[in-house]
Biopython code that builds the backbone (N, CA, C, O; Angstrom):
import numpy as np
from Bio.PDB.StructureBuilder import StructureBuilder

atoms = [
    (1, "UNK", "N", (16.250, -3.759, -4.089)),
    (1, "UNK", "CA", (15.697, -3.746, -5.431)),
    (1, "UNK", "C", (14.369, -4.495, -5.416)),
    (1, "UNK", "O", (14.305, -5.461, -4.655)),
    (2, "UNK", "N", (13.659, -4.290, -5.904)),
    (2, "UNK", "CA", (11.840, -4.524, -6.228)),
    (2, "UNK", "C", (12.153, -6.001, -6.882)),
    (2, "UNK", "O", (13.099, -6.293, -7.615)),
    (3, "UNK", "N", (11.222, -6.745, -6.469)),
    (3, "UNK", "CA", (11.333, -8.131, -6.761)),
    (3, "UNK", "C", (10.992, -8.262, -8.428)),
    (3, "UNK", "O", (11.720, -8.954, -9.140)),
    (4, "UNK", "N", (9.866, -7.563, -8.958)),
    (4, "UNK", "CA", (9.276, -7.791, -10.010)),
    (4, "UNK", "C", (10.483, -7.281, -11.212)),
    (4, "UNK", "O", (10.719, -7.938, -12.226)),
    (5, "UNK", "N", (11.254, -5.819, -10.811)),
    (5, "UNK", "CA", (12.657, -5.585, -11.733)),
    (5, "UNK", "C", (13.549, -6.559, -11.642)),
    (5, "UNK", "O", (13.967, -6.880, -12.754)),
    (6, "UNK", "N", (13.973, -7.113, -10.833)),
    (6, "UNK", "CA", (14.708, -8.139, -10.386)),
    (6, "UNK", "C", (14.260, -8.879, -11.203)),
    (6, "UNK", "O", (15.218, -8.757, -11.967)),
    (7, "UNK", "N", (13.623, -9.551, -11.711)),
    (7, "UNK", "CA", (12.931, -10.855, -12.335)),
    (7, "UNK", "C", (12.846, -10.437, -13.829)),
    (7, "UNK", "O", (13.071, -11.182, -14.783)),
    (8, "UNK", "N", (12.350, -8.636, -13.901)),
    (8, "UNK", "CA", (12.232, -8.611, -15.698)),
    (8, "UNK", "C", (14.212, -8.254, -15.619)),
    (8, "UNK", "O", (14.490, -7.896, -16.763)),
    (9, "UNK", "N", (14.770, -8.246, -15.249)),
    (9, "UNK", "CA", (15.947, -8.134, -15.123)),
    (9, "UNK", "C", (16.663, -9.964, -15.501)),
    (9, "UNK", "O", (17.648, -10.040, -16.236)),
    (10, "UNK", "N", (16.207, -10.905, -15.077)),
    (10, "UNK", "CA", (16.871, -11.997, -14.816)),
    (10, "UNK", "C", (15.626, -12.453, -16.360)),
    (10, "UNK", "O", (16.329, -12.531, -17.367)),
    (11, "UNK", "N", (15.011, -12.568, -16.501)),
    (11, "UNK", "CA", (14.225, -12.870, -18.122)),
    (11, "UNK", "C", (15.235, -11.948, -19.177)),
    (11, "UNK", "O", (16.018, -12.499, -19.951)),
    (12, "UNK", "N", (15.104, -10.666, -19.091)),
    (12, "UNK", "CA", (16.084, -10.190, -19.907)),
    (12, "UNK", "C", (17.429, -10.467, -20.289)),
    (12, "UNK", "O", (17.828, -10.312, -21.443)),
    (13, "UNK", "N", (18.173, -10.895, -19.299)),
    (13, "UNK", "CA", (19.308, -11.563, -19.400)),
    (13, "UNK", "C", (19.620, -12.847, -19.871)),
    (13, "UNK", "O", (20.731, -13.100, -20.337)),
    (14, "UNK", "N", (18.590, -13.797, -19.773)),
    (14, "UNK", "CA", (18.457, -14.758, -20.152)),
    (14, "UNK", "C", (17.741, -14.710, -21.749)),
    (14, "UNK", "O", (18.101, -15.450, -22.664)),
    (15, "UNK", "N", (16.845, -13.855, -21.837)),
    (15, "UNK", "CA", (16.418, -14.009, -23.452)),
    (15, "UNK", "C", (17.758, -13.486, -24.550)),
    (15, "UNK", "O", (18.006, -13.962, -25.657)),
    (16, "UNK", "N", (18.325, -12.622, -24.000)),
    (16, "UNK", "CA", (19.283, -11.795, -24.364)),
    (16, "UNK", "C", (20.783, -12.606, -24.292)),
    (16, "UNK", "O", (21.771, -11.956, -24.633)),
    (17, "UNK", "N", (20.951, -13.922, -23.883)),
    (17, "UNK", "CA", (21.650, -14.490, -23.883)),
    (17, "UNK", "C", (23.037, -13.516, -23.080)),
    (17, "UNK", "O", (24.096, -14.143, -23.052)),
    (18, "UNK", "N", (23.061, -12.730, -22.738)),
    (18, "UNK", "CA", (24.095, -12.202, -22.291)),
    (18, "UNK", "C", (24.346, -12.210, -20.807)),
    (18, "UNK", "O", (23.579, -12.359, -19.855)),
    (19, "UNK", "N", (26.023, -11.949, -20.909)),
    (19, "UNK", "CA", (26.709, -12.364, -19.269)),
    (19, "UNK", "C", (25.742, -11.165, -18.066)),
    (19, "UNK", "O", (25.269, -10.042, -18.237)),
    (20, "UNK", "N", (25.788, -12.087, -16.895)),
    (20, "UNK", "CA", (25.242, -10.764, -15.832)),
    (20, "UNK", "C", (25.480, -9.622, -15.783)),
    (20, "UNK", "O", (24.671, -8.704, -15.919)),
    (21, "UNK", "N", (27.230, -9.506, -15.477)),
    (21, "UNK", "CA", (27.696, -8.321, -15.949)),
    (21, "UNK", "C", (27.522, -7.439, -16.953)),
    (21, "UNK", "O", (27.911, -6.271, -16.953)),
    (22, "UNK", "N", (26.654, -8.268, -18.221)),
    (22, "UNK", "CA", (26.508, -6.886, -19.095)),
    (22, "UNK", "C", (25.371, -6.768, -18.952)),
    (22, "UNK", "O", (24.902, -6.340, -20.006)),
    (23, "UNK", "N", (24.326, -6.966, -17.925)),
    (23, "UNK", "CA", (22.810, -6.123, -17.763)),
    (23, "UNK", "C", (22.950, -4.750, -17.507)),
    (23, "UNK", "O", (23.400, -4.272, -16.466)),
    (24, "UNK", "N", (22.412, -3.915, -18.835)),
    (24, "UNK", "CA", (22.587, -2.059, -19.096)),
    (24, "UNK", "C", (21.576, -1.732, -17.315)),
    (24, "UNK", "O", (20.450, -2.107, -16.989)),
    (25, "UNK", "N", (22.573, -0.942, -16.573)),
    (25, "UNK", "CA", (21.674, -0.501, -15.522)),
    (25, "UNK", "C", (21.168, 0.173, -16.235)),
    (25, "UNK", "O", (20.118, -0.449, -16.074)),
    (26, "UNK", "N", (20.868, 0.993, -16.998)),
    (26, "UNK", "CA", (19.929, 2.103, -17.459)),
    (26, "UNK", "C", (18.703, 1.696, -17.545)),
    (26, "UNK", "O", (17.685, 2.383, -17.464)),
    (27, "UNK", "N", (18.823, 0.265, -17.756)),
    (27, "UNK", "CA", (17.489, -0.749, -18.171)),
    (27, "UNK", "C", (16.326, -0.450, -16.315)),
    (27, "UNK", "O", (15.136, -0.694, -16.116)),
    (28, "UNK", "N", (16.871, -0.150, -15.827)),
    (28, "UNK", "CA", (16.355, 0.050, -14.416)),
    (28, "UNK", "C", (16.438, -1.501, -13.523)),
    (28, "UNK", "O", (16.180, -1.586, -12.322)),
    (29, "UNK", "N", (16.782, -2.468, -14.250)),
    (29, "UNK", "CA", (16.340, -3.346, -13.791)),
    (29, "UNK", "C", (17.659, -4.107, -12.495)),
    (29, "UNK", "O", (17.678, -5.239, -12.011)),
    (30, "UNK", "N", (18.344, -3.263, -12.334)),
    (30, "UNK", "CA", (19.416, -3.582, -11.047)),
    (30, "UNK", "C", (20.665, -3.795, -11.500)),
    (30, "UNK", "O", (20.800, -3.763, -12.723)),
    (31, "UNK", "N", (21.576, -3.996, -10.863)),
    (31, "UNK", "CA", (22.746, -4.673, -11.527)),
    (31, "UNK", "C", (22.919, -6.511, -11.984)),
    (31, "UNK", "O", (22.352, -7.403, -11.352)),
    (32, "UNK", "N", (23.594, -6.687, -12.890)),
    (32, "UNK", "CA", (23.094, -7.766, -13.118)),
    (32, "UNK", "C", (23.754, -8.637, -11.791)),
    (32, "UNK", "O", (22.991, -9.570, -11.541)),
    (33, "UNK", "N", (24.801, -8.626, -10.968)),
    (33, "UNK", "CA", (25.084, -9.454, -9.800)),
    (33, "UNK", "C", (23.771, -9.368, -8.677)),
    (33, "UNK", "O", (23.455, -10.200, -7.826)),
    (34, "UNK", "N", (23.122, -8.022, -9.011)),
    (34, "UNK", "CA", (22.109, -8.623, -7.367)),
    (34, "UNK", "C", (20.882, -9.130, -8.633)),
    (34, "UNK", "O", (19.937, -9.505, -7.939)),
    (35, "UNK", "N", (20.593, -9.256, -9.675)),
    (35, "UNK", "CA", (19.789, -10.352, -10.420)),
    (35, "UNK", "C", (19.970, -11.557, -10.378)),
    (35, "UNK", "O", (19.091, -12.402, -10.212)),
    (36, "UNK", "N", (21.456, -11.801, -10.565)),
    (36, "UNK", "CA", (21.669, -13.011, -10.507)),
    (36, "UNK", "C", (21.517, -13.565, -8.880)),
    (36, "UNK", "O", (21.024, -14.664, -8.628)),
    (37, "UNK", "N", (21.908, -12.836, -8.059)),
    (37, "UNK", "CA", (22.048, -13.133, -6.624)),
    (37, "UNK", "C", (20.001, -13.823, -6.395)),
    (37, "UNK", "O", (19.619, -14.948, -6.072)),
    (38, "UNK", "N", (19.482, -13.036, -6.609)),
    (38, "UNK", "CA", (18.029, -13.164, -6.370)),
    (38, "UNK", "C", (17.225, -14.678, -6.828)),
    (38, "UNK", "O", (16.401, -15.413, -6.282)),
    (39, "UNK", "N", (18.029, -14.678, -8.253)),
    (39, "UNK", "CA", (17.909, -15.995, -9.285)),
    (39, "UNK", "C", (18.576, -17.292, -8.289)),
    (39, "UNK", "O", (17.883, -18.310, -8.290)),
    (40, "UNK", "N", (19.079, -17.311, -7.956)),
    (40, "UNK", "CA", (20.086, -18.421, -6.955)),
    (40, "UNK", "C", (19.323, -18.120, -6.162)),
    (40, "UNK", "O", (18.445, -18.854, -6.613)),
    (41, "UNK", "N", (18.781, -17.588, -5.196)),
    (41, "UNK", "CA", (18.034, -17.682, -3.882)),
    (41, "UNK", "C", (16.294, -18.210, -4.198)),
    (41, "UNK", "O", (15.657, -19.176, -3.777)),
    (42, "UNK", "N", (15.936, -17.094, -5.114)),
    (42, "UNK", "CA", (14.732, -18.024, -5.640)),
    (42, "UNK", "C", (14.702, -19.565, -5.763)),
    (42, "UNK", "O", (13.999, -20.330, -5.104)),
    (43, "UNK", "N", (15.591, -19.878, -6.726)),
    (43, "UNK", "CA", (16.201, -21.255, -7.346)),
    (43, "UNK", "C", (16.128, -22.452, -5.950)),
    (43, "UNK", "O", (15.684, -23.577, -5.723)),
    (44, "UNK", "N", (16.853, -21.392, -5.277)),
    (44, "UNK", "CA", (16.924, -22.808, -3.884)),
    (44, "UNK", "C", (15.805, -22.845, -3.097)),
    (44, "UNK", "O", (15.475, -23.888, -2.531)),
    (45, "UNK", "N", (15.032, -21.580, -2.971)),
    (45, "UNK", "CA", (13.819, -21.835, -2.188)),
    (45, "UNK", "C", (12.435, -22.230, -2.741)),
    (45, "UNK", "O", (11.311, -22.275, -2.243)),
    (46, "UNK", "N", (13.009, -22.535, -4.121)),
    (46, "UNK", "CA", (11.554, -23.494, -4.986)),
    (46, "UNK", "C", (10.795, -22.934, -5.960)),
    (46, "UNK", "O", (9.978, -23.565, -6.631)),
    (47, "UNK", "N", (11.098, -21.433, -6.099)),
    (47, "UNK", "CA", (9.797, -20.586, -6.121)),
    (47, "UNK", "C", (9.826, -20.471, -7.358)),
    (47, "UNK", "O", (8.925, -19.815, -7.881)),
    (48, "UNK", "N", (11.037, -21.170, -8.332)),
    (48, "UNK", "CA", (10.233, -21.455, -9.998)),
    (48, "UNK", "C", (9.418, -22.302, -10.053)),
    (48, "UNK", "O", (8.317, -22.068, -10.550)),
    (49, "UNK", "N", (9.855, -23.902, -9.394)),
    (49, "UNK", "CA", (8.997, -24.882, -9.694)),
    (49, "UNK", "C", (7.540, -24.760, -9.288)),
    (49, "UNK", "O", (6.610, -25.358, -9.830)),
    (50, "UNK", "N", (7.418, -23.615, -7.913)),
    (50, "UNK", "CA", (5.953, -23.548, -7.544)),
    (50, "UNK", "C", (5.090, -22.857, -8.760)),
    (50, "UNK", "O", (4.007, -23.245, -9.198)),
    (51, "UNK", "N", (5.995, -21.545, -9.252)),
    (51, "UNK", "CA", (5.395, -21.133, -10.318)),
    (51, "UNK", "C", (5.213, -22.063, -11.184)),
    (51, "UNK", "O", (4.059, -22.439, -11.385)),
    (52, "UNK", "N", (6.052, -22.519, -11.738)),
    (52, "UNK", "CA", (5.694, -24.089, -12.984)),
    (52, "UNK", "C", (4.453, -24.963, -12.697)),
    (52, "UNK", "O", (3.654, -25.340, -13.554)),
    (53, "UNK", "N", (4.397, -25.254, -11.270)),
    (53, "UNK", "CA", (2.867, -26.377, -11.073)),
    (53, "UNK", "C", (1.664, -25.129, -11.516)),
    (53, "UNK", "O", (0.809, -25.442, -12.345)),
    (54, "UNK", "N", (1.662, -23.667, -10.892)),
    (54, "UNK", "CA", (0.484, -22.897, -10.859)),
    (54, "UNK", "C", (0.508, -23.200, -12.102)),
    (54, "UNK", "O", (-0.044, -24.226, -12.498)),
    (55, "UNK", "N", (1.285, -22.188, -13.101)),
    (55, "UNK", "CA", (0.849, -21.720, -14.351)),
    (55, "UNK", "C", (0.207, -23.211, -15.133)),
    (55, "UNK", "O", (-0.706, -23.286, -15.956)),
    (56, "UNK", "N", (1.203, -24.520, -14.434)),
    (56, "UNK", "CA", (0.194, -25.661, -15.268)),
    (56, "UNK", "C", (-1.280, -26.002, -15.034)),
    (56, "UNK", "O", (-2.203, -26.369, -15.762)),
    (57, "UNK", "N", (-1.114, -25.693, -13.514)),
    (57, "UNK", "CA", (-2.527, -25.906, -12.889)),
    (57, "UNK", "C", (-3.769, -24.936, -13.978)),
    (57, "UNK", "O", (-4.686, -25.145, -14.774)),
    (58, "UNK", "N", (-2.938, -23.689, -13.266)),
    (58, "UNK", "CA", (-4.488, -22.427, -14.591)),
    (58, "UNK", "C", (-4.107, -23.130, -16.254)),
    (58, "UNK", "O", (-5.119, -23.462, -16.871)),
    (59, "UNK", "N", (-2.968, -23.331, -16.873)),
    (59, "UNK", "CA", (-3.509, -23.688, -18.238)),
    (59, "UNK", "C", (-4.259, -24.623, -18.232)),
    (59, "UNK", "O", (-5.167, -24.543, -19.059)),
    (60, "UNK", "N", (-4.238, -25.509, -17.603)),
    (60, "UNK", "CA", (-4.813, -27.087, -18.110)),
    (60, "UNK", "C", (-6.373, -26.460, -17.431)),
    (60, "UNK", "O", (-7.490, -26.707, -17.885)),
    (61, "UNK", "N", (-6.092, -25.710, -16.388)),
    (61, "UNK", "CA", (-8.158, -25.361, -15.798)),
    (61, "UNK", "C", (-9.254, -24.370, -17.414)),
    (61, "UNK", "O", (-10.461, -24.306, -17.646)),
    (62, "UNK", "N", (-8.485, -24.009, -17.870)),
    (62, "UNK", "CA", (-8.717, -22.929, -19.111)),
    (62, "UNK", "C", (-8.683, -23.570, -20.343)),
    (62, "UNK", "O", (-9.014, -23.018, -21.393)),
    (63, "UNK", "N", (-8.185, -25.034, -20.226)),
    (63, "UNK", "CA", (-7.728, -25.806, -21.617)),
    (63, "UNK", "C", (-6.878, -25.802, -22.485)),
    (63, "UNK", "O", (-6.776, -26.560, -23.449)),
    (64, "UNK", "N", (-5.994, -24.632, -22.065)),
    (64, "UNK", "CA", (-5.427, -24.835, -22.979)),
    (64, "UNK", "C", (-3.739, -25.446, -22.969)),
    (64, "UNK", "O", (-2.723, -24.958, -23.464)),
    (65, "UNK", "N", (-3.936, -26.601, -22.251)),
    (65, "UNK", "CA", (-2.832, -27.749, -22.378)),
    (65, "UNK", "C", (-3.502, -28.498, -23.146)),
    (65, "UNK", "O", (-4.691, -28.777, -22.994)),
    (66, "UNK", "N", (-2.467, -29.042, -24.414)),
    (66, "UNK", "CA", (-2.683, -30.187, -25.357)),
    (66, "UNK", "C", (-2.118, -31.364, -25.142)),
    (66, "UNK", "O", (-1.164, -31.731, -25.828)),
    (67, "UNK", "N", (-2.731, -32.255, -23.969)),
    (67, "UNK", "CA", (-2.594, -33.313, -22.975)),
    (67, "UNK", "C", (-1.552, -34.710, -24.652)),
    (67, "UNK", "O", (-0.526, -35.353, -24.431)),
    (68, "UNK", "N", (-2.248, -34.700, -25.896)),
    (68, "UNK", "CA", (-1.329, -35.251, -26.611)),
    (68, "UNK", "C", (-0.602, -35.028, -27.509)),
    (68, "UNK", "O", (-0.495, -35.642, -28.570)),
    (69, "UNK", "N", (0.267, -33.616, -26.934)),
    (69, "UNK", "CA", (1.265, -32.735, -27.630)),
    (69, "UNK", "C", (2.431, -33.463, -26.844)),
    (69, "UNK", "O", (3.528, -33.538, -27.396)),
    (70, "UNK", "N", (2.169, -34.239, -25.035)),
    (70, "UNK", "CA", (3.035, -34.076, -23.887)),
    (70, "UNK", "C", (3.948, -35.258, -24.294)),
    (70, "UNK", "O", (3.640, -36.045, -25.189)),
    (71, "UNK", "N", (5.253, -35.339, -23.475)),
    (71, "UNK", "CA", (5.987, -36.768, -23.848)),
    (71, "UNK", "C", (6.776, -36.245, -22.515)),
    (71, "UNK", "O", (7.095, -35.097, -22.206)),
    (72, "UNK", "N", (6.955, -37.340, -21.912)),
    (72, "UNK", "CA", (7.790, -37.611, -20.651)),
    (72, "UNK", "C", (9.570, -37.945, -21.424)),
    (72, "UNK", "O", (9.814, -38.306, -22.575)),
    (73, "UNK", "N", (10.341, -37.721, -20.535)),
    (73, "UNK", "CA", (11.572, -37.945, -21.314)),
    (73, "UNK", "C", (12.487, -39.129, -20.109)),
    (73, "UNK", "O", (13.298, -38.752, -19.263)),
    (74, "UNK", "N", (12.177, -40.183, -20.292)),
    (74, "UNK", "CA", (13.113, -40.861, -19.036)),
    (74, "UNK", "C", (13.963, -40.794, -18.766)),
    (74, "UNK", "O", (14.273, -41.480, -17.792)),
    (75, "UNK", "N", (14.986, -39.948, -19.385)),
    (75, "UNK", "CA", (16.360, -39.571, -18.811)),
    (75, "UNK", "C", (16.388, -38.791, -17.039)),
    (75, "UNK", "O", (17.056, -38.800, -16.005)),
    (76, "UNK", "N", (15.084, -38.151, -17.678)),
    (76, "UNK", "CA", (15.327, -37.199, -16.300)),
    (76, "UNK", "C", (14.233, -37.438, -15.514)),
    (76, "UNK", "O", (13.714, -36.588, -14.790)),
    (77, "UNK", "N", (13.776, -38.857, -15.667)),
    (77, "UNK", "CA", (13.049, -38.920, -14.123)),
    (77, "UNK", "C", (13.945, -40.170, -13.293)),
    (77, "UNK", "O", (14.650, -41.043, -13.800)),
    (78, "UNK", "N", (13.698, -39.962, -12.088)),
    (78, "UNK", "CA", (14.633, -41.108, -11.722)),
    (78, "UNK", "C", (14.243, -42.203, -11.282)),
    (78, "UNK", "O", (13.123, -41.935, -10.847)),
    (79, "UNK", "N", (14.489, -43.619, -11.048)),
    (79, "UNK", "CA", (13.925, -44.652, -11.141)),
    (79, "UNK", "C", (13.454, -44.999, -9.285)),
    (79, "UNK", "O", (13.909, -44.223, -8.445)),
    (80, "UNK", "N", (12.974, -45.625, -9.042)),
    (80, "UNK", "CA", (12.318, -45.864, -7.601)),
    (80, "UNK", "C", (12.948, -47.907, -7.561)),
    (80, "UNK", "O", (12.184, -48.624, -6.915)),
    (81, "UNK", "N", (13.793, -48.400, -7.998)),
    (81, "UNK", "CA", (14.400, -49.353, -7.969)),
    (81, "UNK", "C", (13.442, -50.346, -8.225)),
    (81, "UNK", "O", (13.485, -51.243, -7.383)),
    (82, "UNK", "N", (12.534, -50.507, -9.155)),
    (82, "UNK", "CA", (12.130, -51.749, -10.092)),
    (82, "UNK", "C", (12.622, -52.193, -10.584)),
    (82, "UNK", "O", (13.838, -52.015, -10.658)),
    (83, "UNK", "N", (11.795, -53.291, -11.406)),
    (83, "UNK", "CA", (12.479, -54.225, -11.710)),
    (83, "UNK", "C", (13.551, -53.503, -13.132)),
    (83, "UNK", "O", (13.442, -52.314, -13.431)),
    (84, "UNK", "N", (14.604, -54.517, -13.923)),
    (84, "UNK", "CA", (15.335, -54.157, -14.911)),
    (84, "UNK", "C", (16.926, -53.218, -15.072)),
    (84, "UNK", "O", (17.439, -52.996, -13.975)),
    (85, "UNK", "N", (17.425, -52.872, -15.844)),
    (85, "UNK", "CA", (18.668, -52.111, -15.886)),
    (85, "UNK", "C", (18.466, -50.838, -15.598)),
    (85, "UNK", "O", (17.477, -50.173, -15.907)),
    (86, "UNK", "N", (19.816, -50.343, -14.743)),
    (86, "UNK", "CA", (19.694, -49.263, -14.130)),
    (86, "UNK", "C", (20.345, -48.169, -15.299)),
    (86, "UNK", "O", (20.400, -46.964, -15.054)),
]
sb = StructureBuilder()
sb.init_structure("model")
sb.init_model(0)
sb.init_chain("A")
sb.init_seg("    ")
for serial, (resi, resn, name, xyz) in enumerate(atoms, 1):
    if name == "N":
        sb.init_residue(resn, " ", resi, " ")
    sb.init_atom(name, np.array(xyz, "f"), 0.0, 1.0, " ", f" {name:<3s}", serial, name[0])
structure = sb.get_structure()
């Protein structure tokens, strides 16, 4: 299956909130188990987060990141053992 169906396949499913199993093959976009299969292999070999740095890299080169819209959330970064409660 074509990487790019595969992917409007795995967006669709996800906007659509619905189980893998119910991705309509008619949609062309594969069955939803080899979508999901693709999504897990992507996932482990990085290749959202690389997309996530590009697309930040070109917005912020174009301007249009609103640098004091941003807020860090400390739950989910993890600490490097300074000082204070863990």
């Amino acid at each position: 299956m074509d990487d790019r169906l595969c992917l409007q396949g795995i967006l669709y499913a996800l906007h659509q909130h619905i189980a893998w199993q119910l991705l309509p093959l008619e949609l062309g976009f594969g069955s939803g188990q080899t979508c999901w299969c693709r999504l897990d292999r992507w996932q482990k070999a990085g290749v959202f987060k690389q997309l996530h740095r590009i697309l930040l890299a070109k917005l912020n080169a174009a301007g249009e990141l609103h640098w004091s819209r941003a807020c860090v959330d400390g739950s989910h970064v993890r600490t490097t053992g300074g000082e204070g409660p863990r």
